[in-house]
C-alpha positions in Angstrom: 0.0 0.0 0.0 1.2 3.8 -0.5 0.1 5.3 2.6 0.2 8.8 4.7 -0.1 9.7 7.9 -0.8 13.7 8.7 0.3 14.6 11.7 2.0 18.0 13.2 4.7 16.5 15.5 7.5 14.2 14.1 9.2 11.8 16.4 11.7 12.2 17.2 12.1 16.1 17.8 8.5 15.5 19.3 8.3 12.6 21.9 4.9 12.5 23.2 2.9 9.4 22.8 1.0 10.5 19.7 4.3 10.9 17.6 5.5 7.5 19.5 2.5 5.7 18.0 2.6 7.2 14.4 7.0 6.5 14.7 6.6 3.2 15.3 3.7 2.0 13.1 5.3 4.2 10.4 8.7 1.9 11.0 6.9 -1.5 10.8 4.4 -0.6 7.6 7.4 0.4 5.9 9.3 -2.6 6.9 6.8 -4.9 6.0 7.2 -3.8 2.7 4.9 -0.7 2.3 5.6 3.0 1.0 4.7 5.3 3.8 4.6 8.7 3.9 4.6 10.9 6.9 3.2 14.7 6.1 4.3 16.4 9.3 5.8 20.3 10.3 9.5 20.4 9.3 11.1 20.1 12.7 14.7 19.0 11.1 16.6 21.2 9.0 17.6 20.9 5.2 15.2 19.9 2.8 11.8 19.4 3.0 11.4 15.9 2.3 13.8 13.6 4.0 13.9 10.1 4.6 14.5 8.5 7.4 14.1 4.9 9.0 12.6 4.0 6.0 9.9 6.5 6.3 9.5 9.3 3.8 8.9 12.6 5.9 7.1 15.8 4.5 7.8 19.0 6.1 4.5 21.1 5.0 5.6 24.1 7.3 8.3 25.5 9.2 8.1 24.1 12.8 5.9 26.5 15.5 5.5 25.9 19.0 2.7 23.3 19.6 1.7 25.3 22.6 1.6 29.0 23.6 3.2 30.5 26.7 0.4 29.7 28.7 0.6 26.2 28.0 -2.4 25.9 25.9 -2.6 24.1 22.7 -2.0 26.9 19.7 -5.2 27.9 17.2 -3.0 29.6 15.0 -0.5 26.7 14.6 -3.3 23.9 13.7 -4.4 26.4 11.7 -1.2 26.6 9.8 -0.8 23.5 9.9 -4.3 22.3 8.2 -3.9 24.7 5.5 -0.3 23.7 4.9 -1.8 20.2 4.4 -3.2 21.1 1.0 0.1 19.4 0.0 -1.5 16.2 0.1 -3.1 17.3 -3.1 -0.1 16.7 -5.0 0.4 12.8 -4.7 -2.4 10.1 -4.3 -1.9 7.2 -1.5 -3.7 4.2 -1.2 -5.2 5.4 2.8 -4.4 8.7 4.3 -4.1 8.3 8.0 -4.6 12.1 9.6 -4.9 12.0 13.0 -8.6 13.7 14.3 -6.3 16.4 16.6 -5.7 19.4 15.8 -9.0 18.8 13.7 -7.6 21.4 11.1 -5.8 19.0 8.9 -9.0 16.7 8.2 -10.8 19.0 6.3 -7.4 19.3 4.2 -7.1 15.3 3.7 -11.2 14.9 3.3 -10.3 17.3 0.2 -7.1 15.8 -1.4 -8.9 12.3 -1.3 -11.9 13.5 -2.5 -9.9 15.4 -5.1 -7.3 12.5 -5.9 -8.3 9.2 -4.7 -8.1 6.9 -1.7 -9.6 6.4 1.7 -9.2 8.6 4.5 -8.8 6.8 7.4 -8.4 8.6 11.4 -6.2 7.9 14.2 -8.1 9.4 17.5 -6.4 10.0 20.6 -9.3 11.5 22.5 -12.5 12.9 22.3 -12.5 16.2 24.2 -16.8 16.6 23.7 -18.5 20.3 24.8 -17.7 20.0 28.6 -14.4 19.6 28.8 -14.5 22.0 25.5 -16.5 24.7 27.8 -13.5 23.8 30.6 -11.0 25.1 28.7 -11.7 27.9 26.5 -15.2 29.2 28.4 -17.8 30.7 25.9 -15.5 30.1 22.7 -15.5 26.5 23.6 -18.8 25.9 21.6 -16.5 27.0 18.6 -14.1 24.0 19.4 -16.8 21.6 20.0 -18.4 22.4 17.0 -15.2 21.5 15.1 -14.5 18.6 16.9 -18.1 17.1 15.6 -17.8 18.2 12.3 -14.0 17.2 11.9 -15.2 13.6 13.4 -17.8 13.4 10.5 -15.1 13.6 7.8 -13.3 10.2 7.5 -14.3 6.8 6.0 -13.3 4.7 8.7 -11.9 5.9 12.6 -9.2 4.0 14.7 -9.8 5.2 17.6 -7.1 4.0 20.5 -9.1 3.0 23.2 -12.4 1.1 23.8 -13.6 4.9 26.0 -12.8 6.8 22.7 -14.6 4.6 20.3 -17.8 5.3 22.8 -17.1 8.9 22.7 -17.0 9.2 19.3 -20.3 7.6 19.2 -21.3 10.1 21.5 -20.3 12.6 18.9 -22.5 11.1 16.0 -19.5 9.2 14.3 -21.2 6.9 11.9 -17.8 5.7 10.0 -16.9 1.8 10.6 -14.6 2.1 14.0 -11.6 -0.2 15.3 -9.6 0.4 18.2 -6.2 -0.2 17.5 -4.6 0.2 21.4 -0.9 1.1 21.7 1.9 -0.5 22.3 5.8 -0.9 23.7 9.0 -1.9 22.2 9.8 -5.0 24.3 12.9 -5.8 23.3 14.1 -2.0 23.5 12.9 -1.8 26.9 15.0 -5.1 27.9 18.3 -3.5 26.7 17.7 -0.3 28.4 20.8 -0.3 31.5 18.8 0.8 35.2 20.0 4.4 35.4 22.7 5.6 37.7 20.0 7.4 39.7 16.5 6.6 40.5 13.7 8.1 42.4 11.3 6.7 44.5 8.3 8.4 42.7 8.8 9.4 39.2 6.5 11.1 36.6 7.4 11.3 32.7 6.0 14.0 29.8 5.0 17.0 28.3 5.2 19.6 31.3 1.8 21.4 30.3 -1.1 22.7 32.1 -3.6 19.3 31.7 -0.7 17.1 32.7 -1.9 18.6 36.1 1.9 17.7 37.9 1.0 20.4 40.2 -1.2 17.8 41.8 1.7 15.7 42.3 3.6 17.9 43.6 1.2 19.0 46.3 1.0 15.4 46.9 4.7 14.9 46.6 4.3 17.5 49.7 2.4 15.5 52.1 4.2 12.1 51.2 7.3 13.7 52.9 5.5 14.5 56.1 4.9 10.8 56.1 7.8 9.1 54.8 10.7 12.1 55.1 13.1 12.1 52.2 11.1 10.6 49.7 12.6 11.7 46.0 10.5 12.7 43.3 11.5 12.9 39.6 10.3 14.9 37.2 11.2 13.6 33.5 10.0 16.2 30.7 10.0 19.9 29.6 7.3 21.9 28.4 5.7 25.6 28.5 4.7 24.9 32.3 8.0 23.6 33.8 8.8 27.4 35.2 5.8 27.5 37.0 5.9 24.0 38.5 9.4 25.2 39.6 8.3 27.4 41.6 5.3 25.5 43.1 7.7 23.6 44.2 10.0 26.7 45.8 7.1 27.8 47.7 6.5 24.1 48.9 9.5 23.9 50.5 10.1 20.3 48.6 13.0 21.7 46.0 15.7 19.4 48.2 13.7 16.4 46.8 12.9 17.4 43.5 14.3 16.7 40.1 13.4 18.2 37.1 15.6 16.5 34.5 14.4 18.0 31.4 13.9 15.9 28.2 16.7 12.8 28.6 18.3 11.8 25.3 16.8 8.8 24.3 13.8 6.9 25.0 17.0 4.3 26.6 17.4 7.0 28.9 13.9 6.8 30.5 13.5 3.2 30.6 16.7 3.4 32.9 15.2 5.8 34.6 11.9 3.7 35.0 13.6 0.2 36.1 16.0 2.6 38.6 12.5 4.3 40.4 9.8 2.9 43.0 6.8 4.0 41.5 5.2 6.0 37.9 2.9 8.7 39.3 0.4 9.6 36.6 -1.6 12.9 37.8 -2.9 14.0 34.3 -6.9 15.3 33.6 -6.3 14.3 30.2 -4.7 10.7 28.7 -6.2 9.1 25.6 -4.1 6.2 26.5 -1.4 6.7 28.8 1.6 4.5 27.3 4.0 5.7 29.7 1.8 3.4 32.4 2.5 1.0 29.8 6.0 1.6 29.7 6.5 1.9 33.4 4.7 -1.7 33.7 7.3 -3.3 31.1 10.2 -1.7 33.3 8.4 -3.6 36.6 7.6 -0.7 37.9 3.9 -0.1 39.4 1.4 3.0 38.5 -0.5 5.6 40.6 -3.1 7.3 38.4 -5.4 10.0 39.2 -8.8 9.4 38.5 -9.8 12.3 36.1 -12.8 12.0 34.1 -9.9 12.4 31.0 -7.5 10.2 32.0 -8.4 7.1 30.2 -5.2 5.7 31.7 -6.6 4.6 34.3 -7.9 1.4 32.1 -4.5 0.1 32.1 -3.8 -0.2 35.8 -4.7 -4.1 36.5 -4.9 -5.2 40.0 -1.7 -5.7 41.2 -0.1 -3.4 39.3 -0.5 0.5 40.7 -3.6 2.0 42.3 -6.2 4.5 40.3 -7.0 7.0 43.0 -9.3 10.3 43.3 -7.4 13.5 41.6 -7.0 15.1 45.2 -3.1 15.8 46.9 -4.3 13.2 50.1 -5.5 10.8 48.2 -2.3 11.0 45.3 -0.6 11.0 48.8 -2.0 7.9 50.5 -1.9 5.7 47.1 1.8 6.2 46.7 2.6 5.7 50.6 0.9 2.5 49.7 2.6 1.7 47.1 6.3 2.1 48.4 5.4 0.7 51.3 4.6 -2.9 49.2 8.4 -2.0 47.6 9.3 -1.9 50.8 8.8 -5.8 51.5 11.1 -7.7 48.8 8.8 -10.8 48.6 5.6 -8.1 47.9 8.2 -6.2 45.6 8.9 -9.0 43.4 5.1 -9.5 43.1 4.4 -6.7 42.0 7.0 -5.9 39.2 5.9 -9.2 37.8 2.4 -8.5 37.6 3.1 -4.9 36.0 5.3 -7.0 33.4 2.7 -9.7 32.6 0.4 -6.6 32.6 2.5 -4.8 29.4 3.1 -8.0 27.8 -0.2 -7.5 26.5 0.8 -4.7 24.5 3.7 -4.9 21.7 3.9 -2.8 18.6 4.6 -5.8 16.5 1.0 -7.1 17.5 -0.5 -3.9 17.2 1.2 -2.6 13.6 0.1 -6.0 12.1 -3.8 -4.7 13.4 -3.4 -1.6 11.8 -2.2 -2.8 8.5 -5.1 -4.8 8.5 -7.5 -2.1 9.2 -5.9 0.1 6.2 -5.9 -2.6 4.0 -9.5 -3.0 4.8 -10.0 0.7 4.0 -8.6 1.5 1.3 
C-alpha cells in the first residue's frame, strides 16, 4: 500500500505518545514492505522531504511551538498546519491516515482524497466533547466543539485507541466503521535499556503542560514527605509549564527532593530511569491512553493514576499493578505511601513488578502494527 499519515509533530524532535505511535507504526508498515509517507511540520533542517528509518517525511511548514506560553494548545499553529496540508493534493496514497487532533488537517485530507483518490482513514487519541471544551476555553469552547463534531464526521473509517474513545465518538454522531487499534511498547528496547545511575522513589514522565496537572503531584509529593521524610520525586520532561511548576515547588518547600531533568536523550534513557524508580505517578486530567503506564509496567515498575474523568489511563492499571485513585493531593498522597510501602517488602516487591510485566506483555507494537495494517488494507 502507499500510505500517509498527517500529523503536526515528528518523532523524534516530538516525543509524546501520539508521535511515539505514528513513529513506530510508520517503521513497521514500511518494513513490511509498504511506502509510507509521513506529512508532518519540518522540525529537522535541510530539505523538505527527508527520509528517514525507511519513512519518507514531508515537512508542510516551518516548525511552530505546539503550545503557547500559557501552555495551551496553539489555534493559530493547527491552523497553519491544516492549511499547509493542502500538499496532500499533489500525490495520491492508497489510505491517508490524519490524526482527528488538531481537527484542522482533516478537512485538508477529506479534500485531497476526494480530489485524488483513496480512503481517508483517522487515528483518534481522545475525544474532548463540549464540557471539557467549555472547561478550557469558556464561551469560545462551543467553537471548538463544533469543530470537533464536524472534523469527526469527515473520515471513512476511525481508529480510535481505546475502547472509551470509540464510545465517545459515538457520542459525537461518528457513523464511519470504527476499530480500536490500542498502543503498544518496544519490548525488546525496553530489555536492553541499562537501570540508570540514579533513580527516584516516585517518578513522573511528559509534556510539562497545564492538563498534565503535575501540580497535583507535587502537592502530593508535599504530604508524602511529612509521612515518609526524604522521599525523592523525579520529574522527566520539559514543556511551556515547567517554570511555574518550579516554583510550586520553591514555595512548597520540597526543592531538596525534587528533580526536574528535562527531556533525557533517548527513550533508553527513561526506561533506565523507569527500572532505577519505585513507582510512575500519573496525575494528568487528560490521557487518551497513557503508554507511559505501559512503559512503566514493562520496566516492573507499578502506577498511581489519578482518577480524572480524561485520563483514560486509568484502564491500564490491572490489579496488582499501581492503584487508580481520586485527583485530590491526600489521596495522590495515600496511594503512593501504599505503594512504596509494598516495595518496601522484597517478597511483595517482586510480586508486584511481575504482575506490571505480565500486565504490558499485552501490548507490543509488533502485535499492534500487524492490526493496523489490517484495518488500512481493509479501507482502502
Amino acid at each position: 500500500m502507499r500510505i500517509a499519515i498527517v500529523y503536526d509533530a515528528v518523532h523524534p524532535w516530538v516525543t509524546g505518545g501520539g508521535e511515539r505511535r505514528f513513529h513506530e507504526l510508520a517503521v513497521r508498515l514500511a518494513a513490511a514492505g509498504h511506502e509510507v509517507h509521513w506529512y508532518g511540520m519540518r522540525w529537522w533542517d535541510g530539505p523538505s522531504v527527508i527520509e528517514r528509518d525507511g519513512v519518507v517525511l514531508h515537512g508542510v511548514c516551518r516548525a511552530l511551538p505546539l503550545y503557547t506560553p500559557t501552555g495551551r494548545r496553539s489555534v493559530v499553529q493547527a491552523l497553519v498546519f491544516g492549511l499547509a496540508c493542502l500538499r496532500l493534493l499533489g500525490a495520491r496514497y492508497d489510505v491517508v491516515d490524519c490524526c482527528g487532533f488538531p481537527y484542522f488537517s482533516l478537512f485538508a485530507a477529506r479534500l485531497a482524497t476526494w480530489l485524488r483518490g483513496g480512503r481517508l482513514v483517522s487515528t483518534w487519541h481522545e475525544v474532548w466533547g463540549p464540557d471539557y471544551w467549555r472547561t478550557y476555553l469558556g464561551r469560545l469552547g462551543i467553537v471548538g466543539a463544533v469543530v470537533e463534531r464536524l472534523a469527526a464526521q469527515l473520515p471513512d473509517t476511525v481508529v480510535p485507541v481505546s475502547p472509551q474513545t470509540a464510545g465517545r465518538l459515538t457520542e459525537l454522531g461518528v457513523r464511519a466503521p470504527a476499530t480500536v487499534v490500542v498502543n503498544g511498547v518496544d519490548h525488546t528496547a525496553v530489555a536492553a535499556a541499562e537501570p540508570a545511575a540514579r533513580g527516584y522513589d516516585v517518578v513522573c514522565a511528559g509534556r510539562l503542560c497545564d492538563f498534565k496537572d503535575v501540580e497535583l503531584l507535587l502537592d502530593a509529593h508535599a504530604l508524602l514527605l511529612a509521612e515518609r521524610p526524604g522521599t525523592t520525586l523525579g520529574v522527566v520532561g520539559d514543556g511551556p509549564h515547567r517554570e511555574a511548576l518550579q516554583a510550586r515547588v520553591e514555595a512548597l518547600g520540597t526543592g531538596a527532593h525534587v528533580e526536574f531533568t528535562g527531556w533525557l536523550p533517548t527513550e533508553s534513557d527513561v526506561h533506565g530511569v523507569l527500572k532505577s524508580s519505585g513507582v510512575l505517578a500519573l496525575t494528568s486530567q487528560r490521557e487518551g491512553f497513557g503508554i507511559v503506564v505501559v512503559e512503566a509496567h514493562a520496566c516492573g515498575v507499578p502506577a498511581v493514576v489519578a482518577d480524572h474523568p480524561g485520563n483514560l489511563a486509568t484502564a491500564l492499571v490491572a490489579p496488582g499493578t499501581g492503584t487508580v485513585c481520586a485527583p485530590q493531593p491526600a489521596a495522590v498522597a495515600a496511594a503512593l505511601l501504599a505503594q512504596l510501602a509494598i516495595l518496601d517488602d522484597d517478597d511483595a516487591r517482586a510480586e508486584v513488578r511481575a504482575a506490571a510485566r505480565r500486565n504490558a506483555d499485552r501490548y507490543h507494537w509488533d502485535t499492534v502494527a500487524r492490526e493496523y495494517a489490517d484495518v488500512l488494507q481493509g479501507a482502502k
